[in-house]
C-alpha positions in Angstrom: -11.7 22.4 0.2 -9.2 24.7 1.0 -6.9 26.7 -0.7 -3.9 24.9 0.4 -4.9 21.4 0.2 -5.8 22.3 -3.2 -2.6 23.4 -4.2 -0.6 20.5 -2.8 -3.2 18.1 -4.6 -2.5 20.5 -8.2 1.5 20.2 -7.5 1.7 16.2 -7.0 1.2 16.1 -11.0 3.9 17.9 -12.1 6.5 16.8 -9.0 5.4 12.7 -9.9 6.4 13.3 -13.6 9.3 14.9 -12.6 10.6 12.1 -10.6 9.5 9.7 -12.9 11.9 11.1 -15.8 14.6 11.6 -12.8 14.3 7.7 -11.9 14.9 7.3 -16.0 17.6 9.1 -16.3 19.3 7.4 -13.5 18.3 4.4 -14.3 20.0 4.9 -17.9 23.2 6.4 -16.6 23.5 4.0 -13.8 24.1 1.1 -16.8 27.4 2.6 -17.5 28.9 2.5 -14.3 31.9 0.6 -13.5 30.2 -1.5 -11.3 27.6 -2.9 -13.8 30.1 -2.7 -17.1 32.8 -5.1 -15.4 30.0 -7.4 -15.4 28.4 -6.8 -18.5 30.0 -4.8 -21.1 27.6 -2.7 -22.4 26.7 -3.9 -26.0 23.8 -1.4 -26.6 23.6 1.4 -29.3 20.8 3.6 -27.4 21.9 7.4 -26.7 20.6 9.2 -24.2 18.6 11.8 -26.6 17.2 8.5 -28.1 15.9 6.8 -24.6 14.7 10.6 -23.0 11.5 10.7 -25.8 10.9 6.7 -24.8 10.7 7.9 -20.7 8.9 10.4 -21.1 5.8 8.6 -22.9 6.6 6.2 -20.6 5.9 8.8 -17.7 2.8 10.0 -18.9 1.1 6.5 -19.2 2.2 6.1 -15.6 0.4 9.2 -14.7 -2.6 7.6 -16.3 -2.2 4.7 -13.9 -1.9 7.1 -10.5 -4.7 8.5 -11.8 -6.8 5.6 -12.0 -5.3 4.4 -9.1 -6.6 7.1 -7.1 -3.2 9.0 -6.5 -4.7 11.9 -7.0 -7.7 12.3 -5.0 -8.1 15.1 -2.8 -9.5 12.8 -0.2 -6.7 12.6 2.5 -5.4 9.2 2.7 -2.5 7.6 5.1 1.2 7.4 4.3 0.9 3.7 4.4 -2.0 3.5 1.7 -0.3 6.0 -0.4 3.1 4.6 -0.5 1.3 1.2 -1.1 -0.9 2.4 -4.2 2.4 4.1 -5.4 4.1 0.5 -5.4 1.6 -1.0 -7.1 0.6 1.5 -9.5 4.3 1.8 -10.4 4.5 -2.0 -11.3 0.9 -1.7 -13.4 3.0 0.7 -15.4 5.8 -1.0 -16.3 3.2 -3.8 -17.4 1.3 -1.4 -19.4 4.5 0.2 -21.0 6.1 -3.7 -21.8 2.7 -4.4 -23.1 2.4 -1.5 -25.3 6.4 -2.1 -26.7 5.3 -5.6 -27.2 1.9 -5.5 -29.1 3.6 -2.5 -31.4 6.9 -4.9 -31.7 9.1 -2.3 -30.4 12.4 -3.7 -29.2 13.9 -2.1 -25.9 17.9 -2.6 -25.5 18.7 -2.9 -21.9 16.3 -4.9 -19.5 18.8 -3.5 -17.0 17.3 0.2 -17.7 14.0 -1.4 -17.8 13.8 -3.1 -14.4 16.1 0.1 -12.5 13.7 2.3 -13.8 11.1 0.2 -12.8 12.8 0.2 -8.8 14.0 3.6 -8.7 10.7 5.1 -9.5 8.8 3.6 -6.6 11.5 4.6 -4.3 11.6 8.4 -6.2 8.0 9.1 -6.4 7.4 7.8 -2.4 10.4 10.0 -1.2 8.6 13.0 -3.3 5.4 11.9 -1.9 6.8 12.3 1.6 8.8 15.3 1.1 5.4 16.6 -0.1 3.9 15.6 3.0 6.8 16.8 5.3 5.9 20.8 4.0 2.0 19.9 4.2 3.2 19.2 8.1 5.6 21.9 8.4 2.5 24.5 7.1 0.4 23.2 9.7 2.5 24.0 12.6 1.7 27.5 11.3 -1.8 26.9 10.9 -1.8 27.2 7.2 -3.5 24.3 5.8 -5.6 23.6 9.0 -8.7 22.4 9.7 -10.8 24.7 12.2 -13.3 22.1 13.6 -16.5 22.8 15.7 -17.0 19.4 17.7 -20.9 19.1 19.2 -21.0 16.6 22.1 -20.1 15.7 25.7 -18.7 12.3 26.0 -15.9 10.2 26.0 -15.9 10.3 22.1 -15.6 14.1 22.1 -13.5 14.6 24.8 -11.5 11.8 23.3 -11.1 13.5 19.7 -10.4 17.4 21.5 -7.4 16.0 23.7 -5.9 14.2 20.3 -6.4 17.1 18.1 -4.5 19.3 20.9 -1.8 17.0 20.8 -1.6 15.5 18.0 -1.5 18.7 15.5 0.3 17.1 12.7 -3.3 15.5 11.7 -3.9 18.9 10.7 -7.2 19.7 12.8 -7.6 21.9 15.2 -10.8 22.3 17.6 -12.3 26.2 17.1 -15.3 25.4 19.7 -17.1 22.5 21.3 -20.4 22.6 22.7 -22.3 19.9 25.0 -25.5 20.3 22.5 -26.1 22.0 19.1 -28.8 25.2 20.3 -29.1 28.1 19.4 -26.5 29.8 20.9 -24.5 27.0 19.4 -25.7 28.1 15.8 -24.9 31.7 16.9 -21.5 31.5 17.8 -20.9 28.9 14.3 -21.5 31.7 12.4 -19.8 34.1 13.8 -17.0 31.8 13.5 -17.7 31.3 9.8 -17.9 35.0 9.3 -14.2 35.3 11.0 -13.1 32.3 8.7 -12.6 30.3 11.7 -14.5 26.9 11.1 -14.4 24.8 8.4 -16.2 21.7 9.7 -18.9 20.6 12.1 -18.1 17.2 13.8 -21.0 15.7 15.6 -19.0 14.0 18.2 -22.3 11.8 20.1 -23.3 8.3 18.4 -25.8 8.5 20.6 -27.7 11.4 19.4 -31.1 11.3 17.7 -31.5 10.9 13.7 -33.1 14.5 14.2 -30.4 16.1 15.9 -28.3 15.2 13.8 -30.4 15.9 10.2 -30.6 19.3 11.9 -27.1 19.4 12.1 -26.7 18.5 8.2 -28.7 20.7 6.9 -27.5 23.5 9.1 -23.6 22.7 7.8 -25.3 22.6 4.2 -27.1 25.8 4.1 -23.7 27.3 5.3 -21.2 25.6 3.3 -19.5 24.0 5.8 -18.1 20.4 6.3 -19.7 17.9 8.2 -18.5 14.8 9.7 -19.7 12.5 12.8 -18.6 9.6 15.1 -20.2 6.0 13.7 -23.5 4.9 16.3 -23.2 1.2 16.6 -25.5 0.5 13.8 -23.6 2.2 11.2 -20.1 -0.1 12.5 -21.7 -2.6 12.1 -23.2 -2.4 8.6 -19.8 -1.9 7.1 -20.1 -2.3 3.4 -23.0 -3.1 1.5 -23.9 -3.5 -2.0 -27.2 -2.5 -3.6 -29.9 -5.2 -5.4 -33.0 -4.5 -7.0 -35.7 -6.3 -7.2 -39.3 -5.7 -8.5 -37.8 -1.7 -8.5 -37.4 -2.1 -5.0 -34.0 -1.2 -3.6 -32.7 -3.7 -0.9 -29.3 -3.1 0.8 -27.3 -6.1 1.3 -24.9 -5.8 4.4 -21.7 -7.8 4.0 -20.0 -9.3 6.7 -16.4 -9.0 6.0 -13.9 -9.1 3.4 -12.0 -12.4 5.5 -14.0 -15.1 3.5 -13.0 -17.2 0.7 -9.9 -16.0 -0.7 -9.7 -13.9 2.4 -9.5 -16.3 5.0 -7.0 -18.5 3.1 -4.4 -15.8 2.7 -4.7 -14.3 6.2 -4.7 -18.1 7.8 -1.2 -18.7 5.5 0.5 -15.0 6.6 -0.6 -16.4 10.3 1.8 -19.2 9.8 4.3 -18.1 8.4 4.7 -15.1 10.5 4.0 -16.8 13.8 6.5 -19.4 12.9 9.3 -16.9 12.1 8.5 -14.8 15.2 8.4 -18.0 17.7 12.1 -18.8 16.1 13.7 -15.3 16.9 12.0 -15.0 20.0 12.4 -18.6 21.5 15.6 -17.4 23.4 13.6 -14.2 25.0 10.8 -16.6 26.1 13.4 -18.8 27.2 15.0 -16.1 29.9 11.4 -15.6 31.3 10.3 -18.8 32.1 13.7 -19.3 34.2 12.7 -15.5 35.0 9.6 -16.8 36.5 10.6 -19.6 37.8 13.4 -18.2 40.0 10.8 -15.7 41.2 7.5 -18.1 42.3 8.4 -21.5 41.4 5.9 -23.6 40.0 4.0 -22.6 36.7 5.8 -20.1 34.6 2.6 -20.0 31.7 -0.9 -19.1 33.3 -3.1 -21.6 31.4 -5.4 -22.7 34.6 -7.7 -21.9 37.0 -7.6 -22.1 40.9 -9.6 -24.9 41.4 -7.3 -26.4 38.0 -9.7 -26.0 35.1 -8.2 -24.8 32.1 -8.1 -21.0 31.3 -10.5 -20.2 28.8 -11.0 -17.6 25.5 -13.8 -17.4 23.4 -12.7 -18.0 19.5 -14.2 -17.6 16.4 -17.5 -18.1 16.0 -18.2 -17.9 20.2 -16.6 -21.1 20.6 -13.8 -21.9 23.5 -10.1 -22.6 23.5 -7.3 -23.2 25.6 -5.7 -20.0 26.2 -2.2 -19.8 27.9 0.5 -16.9 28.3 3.2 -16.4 30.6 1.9 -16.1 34.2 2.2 -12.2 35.4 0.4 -12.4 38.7 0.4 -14.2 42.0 -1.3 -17.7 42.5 -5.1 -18.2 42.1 -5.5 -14.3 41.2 -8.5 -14.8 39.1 -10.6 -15.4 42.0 -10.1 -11.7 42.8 -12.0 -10.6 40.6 -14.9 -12.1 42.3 -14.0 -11.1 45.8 -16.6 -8.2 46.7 -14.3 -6.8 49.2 -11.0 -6.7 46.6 -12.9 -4.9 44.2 -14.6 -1.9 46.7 -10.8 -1.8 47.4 -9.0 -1.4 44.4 -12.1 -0.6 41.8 -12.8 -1.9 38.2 -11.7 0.7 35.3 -14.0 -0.8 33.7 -17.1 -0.9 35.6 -20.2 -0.8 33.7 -19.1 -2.3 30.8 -18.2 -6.3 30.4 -14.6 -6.6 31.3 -12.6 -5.9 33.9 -9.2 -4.3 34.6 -7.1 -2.8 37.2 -4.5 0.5 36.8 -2.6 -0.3 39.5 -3.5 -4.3 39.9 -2.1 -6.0 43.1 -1.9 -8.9 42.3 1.1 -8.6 39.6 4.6 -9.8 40.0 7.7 -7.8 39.8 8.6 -9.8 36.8 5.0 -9.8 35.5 4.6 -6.0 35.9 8.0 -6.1 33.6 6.3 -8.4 31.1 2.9 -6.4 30.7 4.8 -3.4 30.8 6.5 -4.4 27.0 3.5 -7.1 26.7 6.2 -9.8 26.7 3.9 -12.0 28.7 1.8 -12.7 25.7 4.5 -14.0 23.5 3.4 -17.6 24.0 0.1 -16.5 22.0 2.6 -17.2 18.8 2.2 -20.9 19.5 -1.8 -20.3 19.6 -2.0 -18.7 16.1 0.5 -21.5 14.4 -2.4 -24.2 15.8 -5.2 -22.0 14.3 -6.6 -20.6 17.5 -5.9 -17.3 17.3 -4.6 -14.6 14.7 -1.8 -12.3 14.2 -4.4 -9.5 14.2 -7.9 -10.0 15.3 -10.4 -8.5 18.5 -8.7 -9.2 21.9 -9.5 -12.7 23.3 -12.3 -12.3 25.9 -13.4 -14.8 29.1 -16.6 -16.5 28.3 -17.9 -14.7 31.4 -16.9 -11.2 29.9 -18.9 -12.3 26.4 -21.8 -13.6 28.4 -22.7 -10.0 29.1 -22.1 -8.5 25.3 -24.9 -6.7 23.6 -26.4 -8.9 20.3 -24.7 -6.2 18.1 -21.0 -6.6 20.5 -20.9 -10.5 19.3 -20.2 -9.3 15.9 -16.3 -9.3 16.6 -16.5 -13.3 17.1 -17.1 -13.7 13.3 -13.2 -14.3 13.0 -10.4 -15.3 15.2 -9.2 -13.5 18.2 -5.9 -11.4 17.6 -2.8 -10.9 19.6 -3.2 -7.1 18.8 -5.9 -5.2 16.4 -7.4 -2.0 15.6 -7.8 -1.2 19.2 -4.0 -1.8 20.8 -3.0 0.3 18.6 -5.7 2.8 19.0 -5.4 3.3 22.6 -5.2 -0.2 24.5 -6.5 -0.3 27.9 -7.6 4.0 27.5 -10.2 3.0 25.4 -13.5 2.4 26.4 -15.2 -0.5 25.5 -17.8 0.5 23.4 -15.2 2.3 21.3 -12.7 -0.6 21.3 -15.8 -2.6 20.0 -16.4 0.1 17.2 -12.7 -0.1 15.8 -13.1 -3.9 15.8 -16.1 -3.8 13.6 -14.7 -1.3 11.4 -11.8 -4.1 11.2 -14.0 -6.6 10.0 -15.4 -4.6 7.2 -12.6 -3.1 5.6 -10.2 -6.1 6.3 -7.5 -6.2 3.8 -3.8 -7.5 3.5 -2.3 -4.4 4.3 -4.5 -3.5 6.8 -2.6 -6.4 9.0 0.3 -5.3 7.9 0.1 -1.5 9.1 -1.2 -2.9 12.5 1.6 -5.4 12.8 4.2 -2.8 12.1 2.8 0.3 14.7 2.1 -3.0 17.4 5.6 -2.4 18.4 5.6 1.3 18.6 2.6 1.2 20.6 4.0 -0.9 23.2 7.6 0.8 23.4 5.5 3.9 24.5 3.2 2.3 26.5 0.6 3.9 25.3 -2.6 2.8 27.4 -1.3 -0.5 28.9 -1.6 -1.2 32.7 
């Protein structure tokens, strides 16, 4: 690890304790203002030299909880993760400090200074935490805290990860070298790279590359002290988390499928909902505007829901079976037979040839209004409606065409185990730039680290990701 990241993981210690015992001390002053005493007197006997010894065993007991809430690992984690474990580890605290007044029959004065310090400290530590994290950035534009990276491949994964890192700097990596194969002039110029103190990690950047390739590759970064990471094959997506049995001394690895069962499933089915219901009430007048939109346009349909010859547009669900899929119509009549016509595709080309769907950057066959619509993704607003009837989910794979799933690979049907979204992993990741195999990949990793927040995160960047446009034709 190096010396920086080290340092910023010894100073988060002292700087949480500190704003701990600052959210105290605000919390105990704040009692007596105006505000709160023309309310409630104060009718407390409890001095500030009295309450200070109080906070501060208080702090350290909440240190104990970060701690055992992982808050100080040196593993990096993202702000939405950390600010989350810092919320809930502040509220196991102030259980575990009400607990320990109760069961030694200690009697605290004010609730008031109870529950603001309770507040006040979530909000402190995360502004410390992100302060923290605004120097950590601020270093790295410098290069102090970086991390030098040698990336071994030549595909779309690696040539994926090099343009992010080169734009993207404020994930503190920065690509030393990359090389199509790891040979031995590879090895050579590694270490003389290590012998500048100009690599720190080894990425193997192929999934596709053979068990000994890559072994050779470990044990290469191991003799020379150097980090090694590499991009997940489709096997190792797909196992997601298992759990280890024995039986008879023998080891067996059981793979689970995903965390969205039982419990799971009923909480992400009731934040469906809710959500889709409140979002289909703010945004009934903005669907409103683009159905007359549409209509003035091409009258006749404004939702695309069937078929030229009038069968209904379908979307494989959950568990590979169909559903009535509809969203607002964004191209001309009958444009799905296009994508059968021999002569329309040698014309206009399939970004996506090769793999099982299909899609067009500059796609003729969309309106003016449509091209308006997919440019914000306005034209899949109706897909609240699908969600509040249980077809689809807030956040799930992208809803394929039976014809498009027909053509998956065994291990590729793994992302009908649970409802199709309205955005995921991947329109967040990249959208239409990805390519499929990847978007497959992040879907999978979905699946096997589900978990409330999760959703959230994805929910909340969805919009950020479409106000750029990032990857959407």
């Amino acid at each position: 690890m190096k010396r920086s990241e080290l340092f910023f993981t010894l100073i988060l210690l002292p700087l949480d304790l500190l704003a701990l015992l600052a959210a105290a001390v605000t919390a105990y002053y704040s009692r007596f203002l105006s505000v709160f005493t023309s309310v409630r007197p104060v009718i407390f006997d409890l001095k500030i030299e009295g309450f200070l010894p109080v906070a501060l065993l208080a702090a350290f007991v909440w240190l104990a909880v970060f701690a055992a809430s992982g808050l100080y690992t040196a593993r990096r984690i993202s702000i939405a993760h950390e600010l989350t474990r810092i919320a809930l580890a502040c509220s196991t605290g102030m259980a575990a400090v009400f607990a320990i007044l109760f069961f030694s029959r200690t009697f605290f004065e004010s609730r008031y200074i109870a529950v603001a310090a309770w507040l006040l400290s979530i909000a402190f530590v995360c502004a410390e935490r992100l302060a923290v994290r605004a120097v950590q950035r601020s270093l790295i534009r410098f290069g102090i805290g970086e991390r030098r990276v040698v990336l071994i491949g030549q595909n779309r994964s690696s040539a994926a990860l090099d343009a992010f890192f080169a734009e993207k700097h404020r994930f503190g990596f920065h690509v030393a070298a990359h090389f199509k194969t790891f040979d031995e002039a590879a090895r050579h110029h590694i270490l003389g790279l290590k012998k500048k103190e100009e690599v720190d990690e080894v990425w193997l950047a192929d999934p596709e590359a053979s068990r000994g390739t890559a072994l050779e590759i470990l044990g290469f970064t191991e003799v020379e002290h150097l980090g090694f990471r590499y991009t997940a094959d489709f096997f190792a997506s797909a196992v997601g988390k298992s759990v280890i049995h024995t039986f008879a001394g023998v080891p067996v690895i059981e793979v689970q499928k995903t965390p969205l069962d039982g419990w799971g499933a009923i909480y992400k089915r009731a934040f469906d909902i809710v959500v889709s219901l409140v979002l289909l009430i703010l945004t009934a007048p903005l669907q409103l505007v683009i159905a007359i939109a549409l209509f003035v346009e091409s009258p006749g349909r404004v939702f695309f829901s069937r078929l030229p010859g009038g069968e209904k547009t379908m979307r494989v669900g959950a568990g590979g079976g169909l559903f009535h899929y509809f969203k607002f119509r964004s191209m001309v009549r009958d444009a799905h037979k296009y994508r059968f016509d021999p002569s329309f595709l040698k014309a206009h080309g399939n970004l996506r040839e090769g793999s099982p769907l299909f899609k067009l950057k500059e796609d003729p066959r969309v309106t003016t209004v449509g091209r308006f619509l997919r440019k914000y993704s306005l034209d899949e607003l109706p897909e609240f409606f699908l969600v509040l009837i249980g077809r689809m989910s807030l956040v799930g794979p992208r809803p394929h065409l039976p014809e498009e799933v027909a053509l998956y690979k065994p291990i590729q049907r793994k992302v009908l185990t649970i409802r199709p979204g309205i955005t995921g992993m991947a329109q967040i990741s990249g959208r239409a730039d990805l390519d499929f195999d990847d978007e497959v990949r992040l879907d999978i990793h979905y699946l096997e680290h589900w978990g409330p927040w999760m959703d959230l995160y994805i929910l909340l960047k969805t919009p950020l990701v479409v106000l750029f446009r990032k990857g959407a034709y």
